[in-house]
PANUPA-934021 format. One record per residue: residue in three letters; x negated, y, z negated of N, C-alpha, C in turn. Coordinates in steps of 0.1 Angstrom, whole numbers, padded with zeros to 4 digits, always signed. Layout:
% residues N
ALAXYZXYZXYZ
...
***
This chain:
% residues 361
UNK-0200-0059-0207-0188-0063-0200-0192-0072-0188
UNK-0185-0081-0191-0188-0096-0179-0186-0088-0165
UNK-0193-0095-0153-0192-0089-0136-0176-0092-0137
UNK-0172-0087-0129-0159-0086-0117-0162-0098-0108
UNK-0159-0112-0107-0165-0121-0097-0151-0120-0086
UNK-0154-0113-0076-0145-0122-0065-0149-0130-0054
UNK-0138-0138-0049-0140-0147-0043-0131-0141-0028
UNK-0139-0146-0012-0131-0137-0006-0135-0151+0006
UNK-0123-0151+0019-0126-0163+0025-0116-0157+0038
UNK-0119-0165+0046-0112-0162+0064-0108-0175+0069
UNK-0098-0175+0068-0089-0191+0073-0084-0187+0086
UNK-0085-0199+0092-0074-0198+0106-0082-0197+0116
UNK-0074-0190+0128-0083-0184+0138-0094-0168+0138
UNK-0105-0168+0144-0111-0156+0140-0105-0141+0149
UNK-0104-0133+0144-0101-0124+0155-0111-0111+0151
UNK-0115-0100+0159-0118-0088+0159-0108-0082+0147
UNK-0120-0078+0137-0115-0071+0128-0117-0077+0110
UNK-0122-0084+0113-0121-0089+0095-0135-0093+0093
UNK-0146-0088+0100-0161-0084+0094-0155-0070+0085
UNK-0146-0062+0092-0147-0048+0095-0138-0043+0074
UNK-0126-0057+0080-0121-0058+0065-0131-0063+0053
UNK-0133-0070+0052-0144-0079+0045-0152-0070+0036
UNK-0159-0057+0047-0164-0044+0049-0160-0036+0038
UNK-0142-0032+0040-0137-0021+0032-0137-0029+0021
UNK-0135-0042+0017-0131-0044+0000-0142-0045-0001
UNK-0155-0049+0002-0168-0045-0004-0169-0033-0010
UNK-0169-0028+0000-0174-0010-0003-0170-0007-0013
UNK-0150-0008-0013-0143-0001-0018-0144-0007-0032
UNK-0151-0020-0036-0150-0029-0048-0161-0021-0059
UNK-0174-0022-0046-0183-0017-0054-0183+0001-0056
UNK-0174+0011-0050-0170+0019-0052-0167+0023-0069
UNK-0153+0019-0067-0143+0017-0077-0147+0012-0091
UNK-0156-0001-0091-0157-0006-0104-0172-0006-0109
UNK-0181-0005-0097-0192-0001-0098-0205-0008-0090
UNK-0213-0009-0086-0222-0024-0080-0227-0031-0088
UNK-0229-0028-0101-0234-0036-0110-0226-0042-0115
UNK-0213-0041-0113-0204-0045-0127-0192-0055-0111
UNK-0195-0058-0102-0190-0064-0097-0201-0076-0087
UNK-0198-0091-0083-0202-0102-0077-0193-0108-0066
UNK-0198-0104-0058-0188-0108-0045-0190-0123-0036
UNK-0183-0134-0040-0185-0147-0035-0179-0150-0022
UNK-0187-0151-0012-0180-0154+0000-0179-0168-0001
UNK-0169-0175+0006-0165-0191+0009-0166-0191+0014
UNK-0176-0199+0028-0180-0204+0040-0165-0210+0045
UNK-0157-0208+0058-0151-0219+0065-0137-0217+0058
UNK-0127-0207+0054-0121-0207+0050-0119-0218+0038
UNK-0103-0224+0038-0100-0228+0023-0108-0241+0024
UNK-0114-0249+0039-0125-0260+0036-0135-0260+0027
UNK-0139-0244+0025-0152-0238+0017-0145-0239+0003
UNK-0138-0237+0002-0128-0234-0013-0128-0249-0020
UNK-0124-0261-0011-0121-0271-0011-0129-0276-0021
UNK-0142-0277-0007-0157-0282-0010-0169-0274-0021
UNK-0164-0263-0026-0172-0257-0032-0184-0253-0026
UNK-0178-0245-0008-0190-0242-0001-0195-0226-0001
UNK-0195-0219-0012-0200-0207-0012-0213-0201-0013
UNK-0211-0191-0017-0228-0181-0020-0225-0170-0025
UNK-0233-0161-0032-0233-0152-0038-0238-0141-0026
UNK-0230-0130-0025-0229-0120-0012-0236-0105-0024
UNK-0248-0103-0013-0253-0086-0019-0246-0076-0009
UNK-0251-0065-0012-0248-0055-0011-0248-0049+0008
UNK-0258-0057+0006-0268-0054+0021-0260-0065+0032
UNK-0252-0071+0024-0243-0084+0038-0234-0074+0047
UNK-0227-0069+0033-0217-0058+0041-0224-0048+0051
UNK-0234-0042+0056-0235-0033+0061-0235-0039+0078
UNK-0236-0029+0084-0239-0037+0099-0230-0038+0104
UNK-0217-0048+0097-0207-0058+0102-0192-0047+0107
UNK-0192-0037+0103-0179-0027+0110-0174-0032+0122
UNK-0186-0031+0134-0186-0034+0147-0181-0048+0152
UNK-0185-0057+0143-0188-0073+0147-0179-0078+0148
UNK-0175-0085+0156-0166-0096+0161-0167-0105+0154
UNK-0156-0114+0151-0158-0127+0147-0153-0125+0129
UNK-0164-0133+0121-0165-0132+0104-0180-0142+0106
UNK-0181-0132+0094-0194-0135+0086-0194-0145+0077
UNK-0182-0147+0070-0180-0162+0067-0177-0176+0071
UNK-0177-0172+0087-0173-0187+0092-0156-0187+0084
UNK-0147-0195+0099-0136-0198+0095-0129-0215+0099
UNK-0121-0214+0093-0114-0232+0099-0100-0228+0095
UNK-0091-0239+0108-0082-0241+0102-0076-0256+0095
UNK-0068-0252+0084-0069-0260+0076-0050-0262+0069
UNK-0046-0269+0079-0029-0266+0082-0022-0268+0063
UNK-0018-0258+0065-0004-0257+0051-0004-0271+0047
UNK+0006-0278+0061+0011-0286+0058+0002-0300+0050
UNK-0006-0301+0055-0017-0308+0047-0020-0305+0040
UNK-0018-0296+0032-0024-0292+0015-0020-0301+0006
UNK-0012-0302+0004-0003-0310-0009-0006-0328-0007
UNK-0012-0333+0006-0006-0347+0014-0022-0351+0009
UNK-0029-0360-0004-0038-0364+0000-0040-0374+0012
UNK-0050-0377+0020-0060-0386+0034-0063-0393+0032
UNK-0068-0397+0042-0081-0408+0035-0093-0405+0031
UNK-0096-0397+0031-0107-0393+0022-0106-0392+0008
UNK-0094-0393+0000-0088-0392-0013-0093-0380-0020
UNK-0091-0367-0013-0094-0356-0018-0082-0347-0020
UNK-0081-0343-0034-0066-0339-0039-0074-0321-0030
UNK-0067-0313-0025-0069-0302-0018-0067-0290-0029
UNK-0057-0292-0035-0053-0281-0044-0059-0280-0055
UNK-0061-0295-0061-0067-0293-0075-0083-0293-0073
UNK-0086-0294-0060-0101-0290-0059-0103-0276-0056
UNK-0094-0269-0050-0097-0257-0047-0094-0249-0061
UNK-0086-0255-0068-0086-0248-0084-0098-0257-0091
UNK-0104-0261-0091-0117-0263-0097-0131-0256-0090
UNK-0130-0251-0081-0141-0242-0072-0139-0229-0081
UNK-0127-0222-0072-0118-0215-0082-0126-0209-0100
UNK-0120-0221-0110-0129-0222-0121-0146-0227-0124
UNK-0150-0235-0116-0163-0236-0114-0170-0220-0107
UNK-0163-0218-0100-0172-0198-0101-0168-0192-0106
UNK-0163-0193-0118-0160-0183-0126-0151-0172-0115
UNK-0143-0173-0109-0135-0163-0104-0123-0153-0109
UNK-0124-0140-0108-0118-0134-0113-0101-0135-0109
UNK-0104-0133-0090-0093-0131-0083-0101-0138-0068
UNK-0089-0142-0062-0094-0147-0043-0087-0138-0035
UNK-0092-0134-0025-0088-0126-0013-0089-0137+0000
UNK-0075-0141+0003-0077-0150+0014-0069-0137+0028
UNK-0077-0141+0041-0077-0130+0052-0074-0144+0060
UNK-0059-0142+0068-0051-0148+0072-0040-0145+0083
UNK-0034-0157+0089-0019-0153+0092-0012-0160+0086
UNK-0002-0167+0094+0010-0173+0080+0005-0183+0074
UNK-0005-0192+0084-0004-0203+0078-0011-0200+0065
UNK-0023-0190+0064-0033-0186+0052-0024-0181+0045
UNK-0011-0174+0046-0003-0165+0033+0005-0181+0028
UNK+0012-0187+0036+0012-0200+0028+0003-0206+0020
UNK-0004-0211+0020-0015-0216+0007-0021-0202+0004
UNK-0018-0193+0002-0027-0181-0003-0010-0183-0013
UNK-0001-0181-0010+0015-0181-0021+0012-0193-0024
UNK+0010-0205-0023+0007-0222-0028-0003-0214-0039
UNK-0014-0216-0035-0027-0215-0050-0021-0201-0060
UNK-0012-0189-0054-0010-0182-0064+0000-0187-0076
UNK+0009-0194-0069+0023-0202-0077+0015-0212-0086
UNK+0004-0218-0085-0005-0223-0090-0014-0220-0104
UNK-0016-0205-0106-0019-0199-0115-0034-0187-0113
UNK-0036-0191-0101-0050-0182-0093-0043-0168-0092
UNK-0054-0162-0095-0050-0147-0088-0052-0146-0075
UNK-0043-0144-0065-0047-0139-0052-0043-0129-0049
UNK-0050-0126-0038-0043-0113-0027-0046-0115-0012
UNK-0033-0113-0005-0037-0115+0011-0040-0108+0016
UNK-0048-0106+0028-0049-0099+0037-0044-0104+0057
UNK-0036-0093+0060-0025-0099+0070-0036-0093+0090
UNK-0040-0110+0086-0049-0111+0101-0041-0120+0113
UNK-0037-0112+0123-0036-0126+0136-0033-0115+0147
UNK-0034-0118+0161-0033-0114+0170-0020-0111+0174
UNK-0013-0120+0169+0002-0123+0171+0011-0111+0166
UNK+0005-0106+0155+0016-0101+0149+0027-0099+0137
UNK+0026-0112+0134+0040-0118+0133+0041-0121+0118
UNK+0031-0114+0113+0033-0116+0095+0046-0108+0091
UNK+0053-0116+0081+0067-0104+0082+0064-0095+0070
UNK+0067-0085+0070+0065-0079+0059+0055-0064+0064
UNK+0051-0063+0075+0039-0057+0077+0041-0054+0094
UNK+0041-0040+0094+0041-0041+0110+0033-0041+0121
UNK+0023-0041+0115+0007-0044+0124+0002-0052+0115
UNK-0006-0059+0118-0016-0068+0114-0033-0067+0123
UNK-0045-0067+0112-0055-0056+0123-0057-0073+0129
UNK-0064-0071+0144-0069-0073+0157-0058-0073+0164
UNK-0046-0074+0159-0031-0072+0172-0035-0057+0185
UNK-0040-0046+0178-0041-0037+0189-0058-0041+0196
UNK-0068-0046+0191-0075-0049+0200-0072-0062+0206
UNK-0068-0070+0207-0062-0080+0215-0053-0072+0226
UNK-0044-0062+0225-0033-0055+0233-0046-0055+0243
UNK-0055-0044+0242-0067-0038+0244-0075-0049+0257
UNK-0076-0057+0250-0079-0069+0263-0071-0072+0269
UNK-0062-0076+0267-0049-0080+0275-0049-0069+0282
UNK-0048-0056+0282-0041-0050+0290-0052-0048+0304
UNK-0066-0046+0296-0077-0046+0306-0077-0059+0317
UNK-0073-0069+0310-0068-0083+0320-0058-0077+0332
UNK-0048-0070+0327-0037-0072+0336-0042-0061+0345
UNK-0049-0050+0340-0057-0042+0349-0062-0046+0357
UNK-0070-0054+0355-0081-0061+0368-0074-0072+0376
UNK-0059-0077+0373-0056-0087+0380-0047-0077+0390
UNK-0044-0061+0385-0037-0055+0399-0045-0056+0412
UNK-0053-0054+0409-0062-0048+0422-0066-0063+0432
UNK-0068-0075+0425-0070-0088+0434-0055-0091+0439
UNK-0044-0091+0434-0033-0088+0433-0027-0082+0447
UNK-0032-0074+0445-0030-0062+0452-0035-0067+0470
UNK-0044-0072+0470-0056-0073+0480-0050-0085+0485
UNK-0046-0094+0481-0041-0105+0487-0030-0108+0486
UNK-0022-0101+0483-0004-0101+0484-0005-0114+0474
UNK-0002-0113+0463+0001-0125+0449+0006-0122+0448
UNK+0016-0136+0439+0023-0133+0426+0012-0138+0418
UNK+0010-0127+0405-0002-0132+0394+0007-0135+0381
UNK+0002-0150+0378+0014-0156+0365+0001-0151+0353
UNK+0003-0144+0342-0012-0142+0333-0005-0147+0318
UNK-0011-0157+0314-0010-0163+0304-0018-0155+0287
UNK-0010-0151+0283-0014-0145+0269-0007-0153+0260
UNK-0017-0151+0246-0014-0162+0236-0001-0157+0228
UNK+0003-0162+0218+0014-0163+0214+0026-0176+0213
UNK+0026-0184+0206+0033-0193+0208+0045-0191+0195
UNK+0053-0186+0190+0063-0183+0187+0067-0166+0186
UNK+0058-0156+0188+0060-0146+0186+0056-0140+0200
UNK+0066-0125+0207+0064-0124+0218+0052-0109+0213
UNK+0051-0104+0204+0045-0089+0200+0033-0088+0211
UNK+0023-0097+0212+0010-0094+0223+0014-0096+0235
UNK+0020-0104+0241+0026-0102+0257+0035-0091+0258
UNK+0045-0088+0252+0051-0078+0251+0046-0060+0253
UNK+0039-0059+0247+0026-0045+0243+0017-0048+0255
UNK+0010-0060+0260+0002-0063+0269+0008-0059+0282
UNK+0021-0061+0284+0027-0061+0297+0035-0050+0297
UNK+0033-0041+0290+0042-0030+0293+0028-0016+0293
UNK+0019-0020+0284+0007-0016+0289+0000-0014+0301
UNK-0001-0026+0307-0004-0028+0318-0001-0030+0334
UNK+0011-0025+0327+0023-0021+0337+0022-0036+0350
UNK+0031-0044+0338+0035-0060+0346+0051-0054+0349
UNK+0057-0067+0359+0072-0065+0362+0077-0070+0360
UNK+0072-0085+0353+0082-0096+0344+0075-0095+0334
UNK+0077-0096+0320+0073-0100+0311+0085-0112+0306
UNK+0077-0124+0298+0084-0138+0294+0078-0138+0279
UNK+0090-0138+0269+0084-0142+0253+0095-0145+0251
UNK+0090-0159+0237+0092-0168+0232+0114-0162+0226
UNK+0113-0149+0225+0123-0148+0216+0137-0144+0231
UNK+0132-0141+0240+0139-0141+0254+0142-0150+0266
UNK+0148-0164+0260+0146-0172+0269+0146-0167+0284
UNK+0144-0178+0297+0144-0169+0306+0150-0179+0318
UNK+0154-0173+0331+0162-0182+0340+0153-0182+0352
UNK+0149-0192+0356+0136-0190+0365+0141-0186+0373
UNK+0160-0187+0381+0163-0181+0395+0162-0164+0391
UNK+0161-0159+0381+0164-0151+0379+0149-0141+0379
UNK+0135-0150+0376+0124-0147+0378+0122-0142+0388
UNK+0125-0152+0401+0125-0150+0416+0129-0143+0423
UNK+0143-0144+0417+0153-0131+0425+0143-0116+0414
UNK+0134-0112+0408+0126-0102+0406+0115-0096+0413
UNK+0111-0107+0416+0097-0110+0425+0105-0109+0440
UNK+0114-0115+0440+0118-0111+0459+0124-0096+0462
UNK+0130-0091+0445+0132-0077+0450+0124-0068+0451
UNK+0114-0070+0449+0101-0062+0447+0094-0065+0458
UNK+0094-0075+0467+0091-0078+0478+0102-0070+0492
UNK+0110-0072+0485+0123-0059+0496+0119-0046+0496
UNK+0114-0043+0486+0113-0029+0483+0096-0026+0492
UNK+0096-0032+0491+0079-0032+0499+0064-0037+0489
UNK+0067-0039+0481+0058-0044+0476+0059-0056+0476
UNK+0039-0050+0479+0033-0065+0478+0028-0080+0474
UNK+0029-0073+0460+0024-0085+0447+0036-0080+0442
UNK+0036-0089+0429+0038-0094+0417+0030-0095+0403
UNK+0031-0086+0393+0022-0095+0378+0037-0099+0368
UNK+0030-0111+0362+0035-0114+0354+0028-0120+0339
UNK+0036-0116+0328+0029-0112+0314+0038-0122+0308
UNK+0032-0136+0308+0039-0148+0298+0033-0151+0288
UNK+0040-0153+0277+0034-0155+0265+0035-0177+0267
UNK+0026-0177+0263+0024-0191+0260+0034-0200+0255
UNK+0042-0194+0248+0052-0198+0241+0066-0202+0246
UNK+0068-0192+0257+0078-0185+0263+0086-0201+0269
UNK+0099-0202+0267+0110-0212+0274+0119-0209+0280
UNK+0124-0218+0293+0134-0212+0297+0151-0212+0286
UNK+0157-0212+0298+0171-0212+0288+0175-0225+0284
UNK+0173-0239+0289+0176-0250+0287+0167-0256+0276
UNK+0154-0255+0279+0142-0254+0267+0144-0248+0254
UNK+0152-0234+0255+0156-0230+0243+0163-0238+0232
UNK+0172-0247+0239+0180-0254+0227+0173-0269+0222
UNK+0159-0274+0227+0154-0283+0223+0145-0280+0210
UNK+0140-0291+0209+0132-0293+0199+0120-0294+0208
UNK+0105-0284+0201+0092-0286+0206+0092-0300+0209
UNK+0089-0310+0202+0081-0325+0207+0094-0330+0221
UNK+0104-0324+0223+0112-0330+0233+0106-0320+0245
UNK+0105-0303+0246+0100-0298+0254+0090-0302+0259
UNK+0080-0305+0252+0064-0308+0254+0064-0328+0264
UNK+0073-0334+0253+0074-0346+0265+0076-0345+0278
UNK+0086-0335+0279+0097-0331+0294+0082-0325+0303
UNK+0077-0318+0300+0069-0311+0302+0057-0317+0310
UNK+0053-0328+0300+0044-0333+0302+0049-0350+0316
UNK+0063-0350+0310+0067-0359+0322+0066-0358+0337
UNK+0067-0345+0338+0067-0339+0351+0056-0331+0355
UNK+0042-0337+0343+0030-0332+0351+0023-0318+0350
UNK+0031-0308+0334+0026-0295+0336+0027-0300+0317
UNK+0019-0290+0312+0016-0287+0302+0019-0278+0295
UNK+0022-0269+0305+0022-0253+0300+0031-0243+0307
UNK+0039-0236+0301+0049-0231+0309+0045-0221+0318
UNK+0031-0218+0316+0026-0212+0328+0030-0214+0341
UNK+0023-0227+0340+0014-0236+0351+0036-0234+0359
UNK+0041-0241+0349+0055-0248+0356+0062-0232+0363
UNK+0059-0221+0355+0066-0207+0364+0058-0211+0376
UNK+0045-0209+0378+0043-0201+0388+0044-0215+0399
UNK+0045-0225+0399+0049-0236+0409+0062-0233+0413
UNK+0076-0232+0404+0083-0228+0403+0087-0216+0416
UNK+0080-0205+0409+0083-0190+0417+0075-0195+0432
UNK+0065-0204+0432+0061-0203+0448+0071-0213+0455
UNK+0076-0223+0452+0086-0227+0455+0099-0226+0462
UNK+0105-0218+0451+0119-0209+0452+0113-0196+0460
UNK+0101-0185+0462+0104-0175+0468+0097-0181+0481
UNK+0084-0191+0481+0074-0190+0495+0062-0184+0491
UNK+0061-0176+0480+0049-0164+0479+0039-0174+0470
UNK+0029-0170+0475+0012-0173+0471+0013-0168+0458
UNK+0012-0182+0449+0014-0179+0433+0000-0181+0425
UNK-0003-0178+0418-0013-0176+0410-0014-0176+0397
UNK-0023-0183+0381-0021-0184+0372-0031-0180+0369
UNK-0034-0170+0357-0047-0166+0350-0045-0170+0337
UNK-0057-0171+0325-0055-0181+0313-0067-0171+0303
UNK-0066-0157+0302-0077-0149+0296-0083-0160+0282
UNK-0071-0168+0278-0073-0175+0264-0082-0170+0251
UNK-0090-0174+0246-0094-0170+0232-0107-0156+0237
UNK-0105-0149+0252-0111-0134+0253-0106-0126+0248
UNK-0092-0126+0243-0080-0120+0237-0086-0119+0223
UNK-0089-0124+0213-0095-0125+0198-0109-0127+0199
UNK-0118-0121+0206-0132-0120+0208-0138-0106+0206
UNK-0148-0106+0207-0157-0093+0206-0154-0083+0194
UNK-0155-0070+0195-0157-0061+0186-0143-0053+0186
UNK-0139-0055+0174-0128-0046+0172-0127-0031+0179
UNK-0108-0029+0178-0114-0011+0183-0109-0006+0177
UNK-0112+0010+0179-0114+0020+0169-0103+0018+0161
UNK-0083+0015+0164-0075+0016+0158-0074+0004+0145
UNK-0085-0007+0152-0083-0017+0142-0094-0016+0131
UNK-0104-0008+0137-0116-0007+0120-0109+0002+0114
UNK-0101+0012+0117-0099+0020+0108-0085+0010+0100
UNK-0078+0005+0104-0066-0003+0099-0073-0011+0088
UNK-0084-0016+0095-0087-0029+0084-0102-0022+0077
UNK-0101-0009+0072-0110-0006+0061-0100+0000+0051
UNK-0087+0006+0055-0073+0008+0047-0069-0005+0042
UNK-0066-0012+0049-0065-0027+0042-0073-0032+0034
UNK-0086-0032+0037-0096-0031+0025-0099-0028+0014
UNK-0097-0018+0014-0098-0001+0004-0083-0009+0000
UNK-0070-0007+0005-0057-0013-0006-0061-0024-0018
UNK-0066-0037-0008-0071-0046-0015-0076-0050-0029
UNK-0087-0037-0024-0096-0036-0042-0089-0025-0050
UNK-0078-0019-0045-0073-0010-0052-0064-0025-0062
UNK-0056-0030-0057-0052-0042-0062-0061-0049-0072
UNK-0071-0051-0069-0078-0063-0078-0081-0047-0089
UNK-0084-0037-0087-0089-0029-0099-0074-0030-0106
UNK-0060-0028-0102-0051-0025-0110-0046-0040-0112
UNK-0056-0051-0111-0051-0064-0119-0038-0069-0111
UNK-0035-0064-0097-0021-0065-0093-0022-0080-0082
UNK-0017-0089-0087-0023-0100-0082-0007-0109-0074
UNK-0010-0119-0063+0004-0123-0058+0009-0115-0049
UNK+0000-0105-0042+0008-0096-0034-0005-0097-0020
UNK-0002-0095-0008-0004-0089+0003-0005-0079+0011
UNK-0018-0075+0015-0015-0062+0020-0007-0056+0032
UNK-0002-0049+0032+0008-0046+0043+0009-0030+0049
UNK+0013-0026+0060+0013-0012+0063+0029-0013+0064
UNK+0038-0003+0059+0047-0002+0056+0053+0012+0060
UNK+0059+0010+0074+0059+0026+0076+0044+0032+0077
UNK+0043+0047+0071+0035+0054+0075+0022+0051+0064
UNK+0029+0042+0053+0017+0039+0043+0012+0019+0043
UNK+0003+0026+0035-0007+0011+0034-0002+0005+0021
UNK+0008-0005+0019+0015-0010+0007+0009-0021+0005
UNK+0024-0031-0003+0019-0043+0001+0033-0053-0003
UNK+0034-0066-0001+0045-0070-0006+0039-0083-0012
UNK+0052-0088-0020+0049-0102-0026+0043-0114-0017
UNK+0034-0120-0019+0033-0133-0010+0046-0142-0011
UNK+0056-0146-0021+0065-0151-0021+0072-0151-0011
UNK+0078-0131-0007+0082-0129+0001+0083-0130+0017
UNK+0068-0127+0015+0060-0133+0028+0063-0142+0037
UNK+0060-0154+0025+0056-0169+0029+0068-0177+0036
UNK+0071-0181+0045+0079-0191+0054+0087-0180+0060
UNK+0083-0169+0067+0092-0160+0077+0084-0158+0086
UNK+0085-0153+0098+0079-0152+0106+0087-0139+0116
UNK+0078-0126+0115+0082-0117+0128+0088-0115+0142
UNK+0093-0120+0143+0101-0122+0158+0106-0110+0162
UNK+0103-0105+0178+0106-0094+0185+0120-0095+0184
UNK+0128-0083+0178+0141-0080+0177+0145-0078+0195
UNK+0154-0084+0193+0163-0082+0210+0166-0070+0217
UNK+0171-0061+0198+0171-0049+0206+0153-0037+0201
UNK+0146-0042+0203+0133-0034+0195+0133-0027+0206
UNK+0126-0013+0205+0124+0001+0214+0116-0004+0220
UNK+0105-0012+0222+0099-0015+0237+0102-0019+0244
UNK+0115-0032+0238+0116-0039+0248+0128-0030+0252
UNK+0137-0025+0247+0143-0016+0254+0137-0008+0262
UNK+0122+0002+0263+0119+0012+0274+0114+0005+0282
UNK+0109-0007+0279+0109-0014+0289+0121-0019+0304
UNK+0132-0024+0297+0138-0031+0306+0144-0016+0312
UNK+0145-0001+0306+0144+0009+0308+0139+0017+0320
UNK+0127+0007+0324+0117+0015+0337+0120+0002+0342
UNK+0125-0006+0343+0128-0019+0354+0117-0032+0353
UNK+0113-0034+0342+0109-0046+0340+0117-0051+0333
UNK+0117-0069+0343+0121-0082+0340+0120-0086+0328
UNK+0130-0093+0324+0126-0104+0310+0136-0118+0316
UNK+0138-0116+0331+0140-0128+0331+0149-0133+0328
UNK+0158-0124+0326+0178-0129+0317+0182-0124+0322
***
């Protein structure tokens, strides 16, 4: 009986937790079907590697070690959807090279470990005639279909230790602290970050927000005797007039008046309109760094373990997903062009606005 060859790759951005994944469909591959009767191909650099035919043949002994490790062992890139289909100048057809990698290794099935943009071309190459299966990676959150996605709680995990350490300087020098967490269409990591870390405004993308309305938060908190201010903005986050544009008109406006980032423009803003000594922090990519934790190894060796449960039952075109209380999975079709958005009415943000944090409306 011919090997089991899969092919397995990490697109996008890297986060804590997909050595750890990587990990469980090993184990669980050579488990299940056996070590000898299975060949596991890593692709360097995500779908670049796929592209280029930049892989290697992975032993037994890759997987070990990696549980802990930050980052991927395969090297990742991003390598936008939307460019897939669009040859360059380089006159490289994208798709029908990655389907000739694809059949030049003899490939059984591909496991691409992703967020949307990866479940897009991971549904692109399946509608194609490849077997795939996804695996649902981003900090953000925001794969639909799935209600965690692993490094989202170690990301919380930083963030929240961020907002930790910014009470106490905070604290010591009467600020307002503006703290910038990633997210640029989905509010899930500022949201969890700032309710964790017990902020008084939190700003995301799905809540526009009214900056007099920011101020007037920060000055009642100043009435009441306190001294600082934190605030938990997601990157993303717009006000209410911003809400009805189109990105490339926000980002000109933006950029006409000298800020970049809606950070930067709150906290000038709030020093402004209140008087109070404003302050911006930018934790940036420490948020998707370092070593997973405990909630996400164990998530992403269930994701794992699902995975090769899939490739043993031939069940191909689907995505791993936690579903409720179980580890399912859904169609990539389904998947593909949606995106998670914090419901208006979701239970955090309700216990939140609940104990008297701001959103700024």
């Amino acid at each position: 009986m011919a090997k089991r060859r899969i092919g397995i790759l990490t697109s996008g951005g890297d986060c804590p937790g997909l050595n750890a994944t990587i990990r469980g469909v090993a184990k669980a591959c050579y488990n299940f079907i056996g070590e000898d009767k299975v060949e596991i191909i890593g692709i360097s650099d995500g779908f670049h590697g796929l592209i280029h035919n930049e892989c290697k043949e992975m032993k037994p002994s890759d997987f070990s070690g990696i549980l802990t490790q930050g980052g991927t062992i395969l090297g990742t890139r991003r390598t936008p959807y939307k460019m897939m289909q669009i040859i360059e100048d380089d006159n490289i057809d994208k798709v029908a090279e990655m389907k000739q990698t694809y059949k030049n290794r003899k490939l059984d099935c591909l496991l691409t470990l992703g967020g949307n943009g990866t479940h897009k071309t991971a549904n692109l190459l399946s509608e194609e005639g490849l077997n795939v299966i996804g695996l649902p990676k981003t900090i953000d959150n925001d794969i639909w279909g799935t209600s965690v996605t692993f490094g989202f709680h170690t990301a919380v995990d930083i963030g929240t230790e961020v907002v930790d350490r910014i009470h106490t300087t905070a604290n010591s020098h009467s600020r307002v602290m503006v703290i910038e967490i990633m997210g640029n269409k989905a509010g899930w990591l500022t949201l969890y970050t700032g309710v964790a870390g017990g902020a008084d405004i939190i700003l995301i993308p799905e809540i526009p927000y009214d900056i007099d309305k920011v101020a007037k938060a920060v000055e009642s908190r100043a009435k009441a005797g306190k001294s600082f201010s934190i605030l938990a903005v997601a990157e993303g986050c717009m006000d209410i007039e911003e809400s009805k544009m189109k990105k490339k008109d926000r980002m000109r406006i933006r950029n006409e008046n000298g800020y970049n980032t809606a950070t930067v423009r709150i906290a000038k803003d709030i020093e402004r309109i209140t008087g109070y000594e404003t302050r911006t922090v930018v934790p940036g990519h420490m948020l998707r760094g370092g070593s997973p934790s405990a909630y996400d190894r164990v998530l992403a060796t269930k994701f794992g373990a699902r995975a090769a449960e899939l490739i043993v039952e031939e069940k191909y075109g689907y995505t791993v997903a936690k579903i409720g209380t179980e580890i399912g999975e859904n169609k990539l079709s389904d998947v593909t062009m949606k995106t998670k958005f914090v419901p208006l009415d979701d239970k955090v943000v309700k216990a939140a606005r609940d104990i008297g944090i701001s959103f700024g409306d």
